[in-house]
C-alpha atoms as one frame of an Amber mdcrd trajectory, in Angstrom:
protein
 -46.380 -10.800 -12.107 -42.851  -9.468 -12.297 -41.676 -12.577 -10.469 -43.699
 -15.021 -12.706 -42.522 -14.454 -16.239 -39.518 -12.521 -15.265 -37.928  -9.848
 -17.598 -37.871  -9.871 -21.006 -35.030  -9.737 -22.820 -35.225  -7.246 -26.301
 -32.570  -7.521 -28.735 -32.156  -4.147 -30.421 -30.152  -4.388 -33.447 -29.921
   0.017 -33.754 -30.944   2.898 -31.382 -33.606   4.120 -33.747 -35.389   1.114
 -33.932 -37.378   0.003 -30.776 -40.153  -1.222 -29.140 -42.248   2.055 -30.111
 -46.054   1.933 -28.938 -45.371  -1.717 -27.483 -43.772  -0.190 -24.193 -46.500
   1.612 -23.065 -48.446  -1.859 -23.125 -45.756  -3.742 -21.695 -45.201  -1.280
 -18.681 -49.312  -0.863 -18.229 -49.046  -4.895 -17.661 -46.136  -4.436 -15.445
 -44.410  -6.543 -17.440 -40.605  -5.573 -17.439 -38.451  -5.609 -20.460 -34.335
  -5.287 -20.759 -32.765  -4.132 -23.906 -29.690  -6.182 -25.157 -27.774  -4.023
 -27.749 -25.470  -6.266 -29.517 -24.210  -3.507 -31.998 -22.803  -1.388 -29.654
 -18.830  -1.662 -28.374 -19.662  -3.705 -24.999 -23.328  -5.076 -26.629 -23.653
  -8.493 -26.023 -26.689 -11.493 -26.806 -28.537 -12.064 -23.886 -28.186 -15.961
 -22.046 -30.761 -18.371 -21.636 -31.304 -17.386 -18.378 -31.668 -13.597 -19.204
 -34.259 -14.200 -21.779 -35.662 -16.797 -19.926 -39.340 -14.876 -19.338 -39.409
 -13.945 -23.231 -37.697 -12.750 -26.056 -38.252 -10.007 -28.191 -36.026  -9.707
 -31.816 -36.948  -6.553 -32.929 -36.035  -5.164 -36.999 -32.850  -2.501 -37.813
 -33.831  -1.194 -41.107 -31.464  -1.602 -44.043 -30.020  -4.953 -42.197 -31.449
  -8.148 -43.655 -30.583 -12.189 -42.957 -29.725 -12.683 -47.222 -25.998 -13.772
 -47.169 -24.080 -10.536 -48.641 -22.781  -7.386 -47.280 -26.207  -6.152 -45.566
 -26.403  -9.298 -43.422 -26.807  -8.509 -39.377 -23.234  -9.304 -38.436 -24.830
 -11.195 -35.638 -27.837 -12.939 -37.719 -26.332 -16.600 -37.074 -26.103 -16.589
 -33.439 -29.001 -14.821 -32.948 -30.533 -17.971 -35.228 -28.468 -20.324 -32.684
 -30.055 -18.078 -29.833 -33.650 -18.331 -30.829 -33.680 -22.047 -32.126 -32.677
 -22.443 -28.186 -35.692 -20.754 -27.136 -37.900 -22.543 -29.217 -36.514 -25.956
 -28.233 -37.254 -24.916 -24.180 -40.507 -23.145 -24.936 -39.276 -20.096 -24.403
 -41.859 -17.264 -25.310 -40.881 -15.022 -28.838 -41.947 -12.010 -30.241 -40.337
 -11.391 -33.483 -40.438  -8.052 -35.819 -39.345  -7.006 -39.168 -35.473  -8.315
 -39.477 -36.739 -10.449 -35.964 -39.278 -12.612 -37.624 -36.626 -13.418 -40.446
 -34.300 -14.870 -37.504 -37.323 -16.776 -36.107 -37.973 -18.220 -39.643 -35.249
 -19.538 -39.827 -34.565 -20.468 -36.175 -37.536 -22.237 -37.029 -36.240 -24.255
 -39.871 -37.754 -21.605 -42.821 -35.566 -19.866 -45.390 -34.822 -16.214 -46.676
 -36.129 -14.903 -49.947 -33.522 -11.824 -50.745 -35.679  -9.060 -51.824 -34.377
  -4.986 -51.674 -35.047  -2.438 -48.680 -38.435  -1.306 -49.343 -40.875   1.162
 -46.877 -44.290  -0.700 -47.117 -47.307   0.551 -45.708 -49.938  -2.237 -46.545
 -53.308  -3.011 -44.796 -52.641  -6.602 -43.150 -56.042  -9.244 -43.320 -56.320
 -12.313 -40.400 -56.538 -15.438 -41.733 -58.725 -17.185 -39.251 -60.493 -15.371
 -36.658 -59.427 -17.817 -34.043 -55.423 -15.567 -34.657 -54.244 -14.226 -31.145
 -57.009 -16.789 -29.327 -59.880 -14.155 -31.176 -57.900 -11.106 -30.155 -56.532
 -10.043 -33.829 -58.573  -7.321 -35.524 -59.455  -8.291 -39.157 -57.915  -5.707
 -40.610 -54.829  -4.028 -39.331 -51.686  -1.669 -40.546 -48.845  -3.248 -41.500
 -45.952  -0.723 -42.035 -42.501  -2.515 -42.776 -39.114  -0.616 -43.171 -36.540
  -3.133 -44.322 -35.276  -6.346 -46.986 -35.961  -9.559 -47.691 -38.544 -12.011
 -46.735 -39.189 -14.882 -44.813 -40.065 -18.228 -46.142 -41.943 -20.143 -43.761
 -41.474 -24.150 -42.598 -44.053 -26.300 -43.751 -45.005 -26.255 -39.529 -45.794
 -22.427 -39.464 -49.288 -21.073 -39.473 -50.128 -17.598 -41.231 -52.338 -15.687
 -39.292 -52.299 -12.559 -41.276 -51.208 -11.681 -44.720 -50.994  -8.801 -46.476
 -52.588  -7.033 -49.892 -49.939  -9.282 -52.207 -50.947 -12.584 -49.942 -47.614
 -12.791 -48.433 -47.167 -13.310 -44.457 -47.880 -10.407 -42.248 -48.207 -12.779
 -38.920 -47.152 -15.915 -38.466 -46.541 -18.440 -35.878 -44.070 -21.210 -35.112
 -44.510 -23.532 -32.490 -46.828 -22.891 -29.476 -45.212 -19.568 -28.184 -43.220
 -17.979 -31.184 -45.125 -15.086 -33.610 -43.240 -12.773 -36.130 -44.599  -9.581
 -37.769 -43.229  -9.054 -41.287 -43.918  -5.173 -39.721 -43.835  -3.159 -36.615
 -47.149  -3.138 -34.733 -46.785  -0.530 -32.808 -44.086   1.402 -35.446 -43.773
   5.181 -34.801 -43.261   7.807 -37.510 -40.330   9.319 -35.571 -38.506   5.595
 -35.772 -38.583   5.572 -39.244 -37.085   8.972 -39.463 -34.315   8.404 -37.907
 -33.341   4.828 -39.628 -33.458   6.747 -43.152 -30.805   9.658 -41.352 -28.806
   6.893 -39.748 -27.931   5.027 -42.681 -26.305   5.735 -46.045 -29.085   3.206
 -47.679 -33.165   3.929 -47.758 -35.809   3.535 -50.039 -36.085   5.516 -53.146
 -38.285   8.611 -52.164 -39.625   8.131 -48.543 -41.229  11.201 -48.059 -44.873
  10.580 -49.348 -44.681   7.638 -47.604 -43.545   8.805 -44.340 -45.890  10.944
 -44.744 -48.899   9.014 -45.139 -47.423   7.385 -42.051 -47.966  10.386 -39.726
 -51.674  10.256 -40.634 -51.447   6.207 -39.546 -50.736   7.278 -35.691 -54.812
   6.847 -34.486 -55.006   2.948 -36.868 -51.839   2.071 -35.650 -52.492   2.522
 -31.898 -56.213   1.242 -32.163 -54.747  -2.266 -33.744 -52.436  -2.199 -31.341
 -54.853  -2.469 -28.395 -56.685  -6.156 -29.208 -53.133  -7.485 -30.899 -51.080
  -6.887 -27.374 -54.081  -8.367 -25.900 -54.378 -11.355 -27.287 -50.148 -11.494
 -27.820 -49.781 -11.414 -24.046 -52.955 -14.232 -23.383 -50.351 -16.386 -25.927
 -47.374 -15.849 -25.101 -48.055 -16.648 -21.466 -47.220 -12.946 -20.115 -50.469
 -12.571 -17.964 -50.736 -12.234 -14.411 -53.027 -14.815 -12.741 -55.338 -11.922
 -11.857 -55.584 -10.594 -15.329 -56.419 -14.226 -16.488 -59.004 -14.905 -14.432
 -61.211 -11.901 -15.422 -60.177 -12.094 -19.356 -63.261 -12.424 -21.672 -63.508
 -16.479 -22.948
């Protein structure tokens, strides 16, 4: 399996921020994963080779894609980066401040909107989402600003309570999460620590967060299912038994 989709590249945008719960899936799969930190003093942007098997943009909390002062200092060629994938197929997983950069990789826009810690209840749209996998309802918990507005060519598989996108999906091989699927509480911690910036009054949300853990990883389960059946990250064995 290793050999047939590679290693995926993960671009990390701050060391409290990560792929949480997803590793445990990813490693169960034996699918391998490389983190490219472009924020740190040697950090660089993986090349099309390196992120050849997939590529993973995942969110940095206060960080956004708006133009102004809380911009990723590397949101344009990160854009550049992932409009390349999507022009050679190339498989994409895209979270929080990640599914902004696929938006508009894709040829979408950014609404500017302030850091906010949201912890919604996200709805599938069509219960064909994640080829059937995607549980109806699932927890969406987002840490971070502004919001993506889709091309005319994405589809919204998901939205949440206020009908705006909570999973979408551009092109054949590309979703973004306006949240972190497989979030921890511990993550969160540390982003509000890290930075000067955070939400007015975290703590009963945080809170309600730590009672999230048993939802979170249940979702988790069918959605990493079905996101590895799409994105092309099985092994020939595991396709071969998968239900129809």
């Amino acid at each position: 399996m290793a050999d047939r989709i590679r290693t995926l590249a993960v671009i990390q945008h701050d060391s409290a921020e990560y792929l949480g719960l997803i590793e445990d899936h990813l490693e169960g799969r034996r699918i391998r994963f490389r983190y490219f930190r472009p924020f740190t003093t040697d950090g660089q942007l993986p090349g099309s080779t390196e992120r050849a098997g997939g590529l993973v943009l995942l969110g940095a909390g206060p960080w956004g894609g708006a133009p102004g002062p809380a911009r990723l200092p590397t949101f344009e060629p990160e854009v550049a980066l992932t409009a390349d994938a999507l022009a050679h197929g190339v498989p994409i997983l895209a979270i929080g401040l990640g599914a902004l950069i696929l938006c508009v990789a894709g040829g979408g826009a950014i609404e500017p909107a302030p850091l906010a810690f949201e912890i919604d209840v996200a709805e599938r749209t069509t219960t064909a989402a994640l080829d059937g996998y995607l549980p109806e309802r699932f927890p969406s918990i987002r840490y971070g600003r502004d919001r993506p507005l889709l091309p005319p060519s994405a589809q919204v598989l998901a939205v949440d309570a206020a009908q705006r996108p909570a999973l979408f999906r551009i092109g054949a091989r590309a979703f973004g999460f306006a949240g972190h699927p497989g979030v921890k509480s511990a993550m969160i911690e540390d982003l509000i620590m890290e930075f000067p910036e955070s939400p007015p009054d975290p703590g009963p949300a945080l809170a309600q967060l730590r009672t999230l853990n048993a939802a979170i990883e249940g979702a988790l389960v069918p959605t990493m299912t079905g996101l590895v059946r799409c994105l092309g990250w099985m092994a020939p064995d595991d396709a071969a038994h998968a239900p129809g």
